[in-house]
N, C-alpha and C positions, 0 to 999 in steps of 0.2 A: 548711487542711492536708488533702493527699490522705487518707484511711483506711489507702492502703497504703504512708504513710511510717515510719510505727508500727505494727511485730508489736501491740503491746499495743492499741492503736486496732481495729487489722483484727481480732483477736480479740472484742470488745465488739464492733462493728458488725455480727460475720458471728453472733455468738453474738443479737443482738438481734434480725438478721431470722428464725435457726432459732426462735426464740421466738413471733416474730410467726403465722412458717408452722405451728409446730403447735398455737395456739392459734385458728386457721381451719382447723382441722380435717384438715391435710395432713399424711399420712402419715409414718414413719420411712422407707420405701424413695423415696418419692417426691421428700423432702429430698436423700437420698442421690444421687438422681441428679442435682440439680439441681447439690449439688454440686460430683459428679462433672464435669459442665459447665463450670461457672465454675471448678474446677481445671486445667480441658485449655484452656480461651480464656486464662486467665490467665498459662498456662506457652510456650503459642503465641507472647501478643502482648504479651505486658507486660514490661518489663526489672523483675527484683526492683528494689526500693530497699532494702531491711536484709538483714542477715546470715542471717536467719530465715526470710526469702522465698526466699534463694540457695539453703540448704541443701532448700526446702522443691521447689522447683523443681529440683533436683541429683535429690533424691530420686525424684520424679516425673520425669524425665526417664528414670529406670535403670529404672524399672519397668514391667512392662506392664501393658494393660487391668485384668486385675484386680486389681493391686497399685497402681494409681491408685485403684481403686474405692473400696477399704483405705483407704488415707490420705483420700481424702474422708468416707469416714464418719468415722475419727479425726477429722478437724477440725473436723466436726460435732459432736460428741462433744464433743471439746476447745473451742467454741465455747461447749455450750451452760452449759458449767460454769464459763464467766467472765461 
């Protein structure tokens, strides 16, 4: 099963690698950008599959640069607490 078939899945996976990355010593902003990244390929090229990716990609879609940035860190954030 893909990770991003399941909100709750893509949560634990993205939360495990923000885990991995700051315990190798990388940064809060530098997380953030990567983020950042993998939010904007995500929303480019991936069709959501759950409810939670639509609304999640809805949202990033209305917003701009820095209100993507915003929700990347959120999910960071939101990540690293599951």
């Amino acid at each position: 099963m893909s990770v991003l078939k399941s909100f709750d899945n893509w949560k634990h996976f993205l939360g495990n690698r923000v885990n991995a990355a700051e315990n190798h010593g990388m940064s809060e902003e530098k997380i953030a950008n990567l983020a950042y990244e993998i939010g904007d390929f995500l929303a480019n090229k991936i069709d959501p599959e759950n409810k939670e990716e639509r609304v999640l990609k809805d949202l990033w879609d209305a917003g701009d640069e820095q209100e993507q940035k915003t929700i990347a860190k959120l999910m960071v954030k939101m990540a690293s607490k599951s």
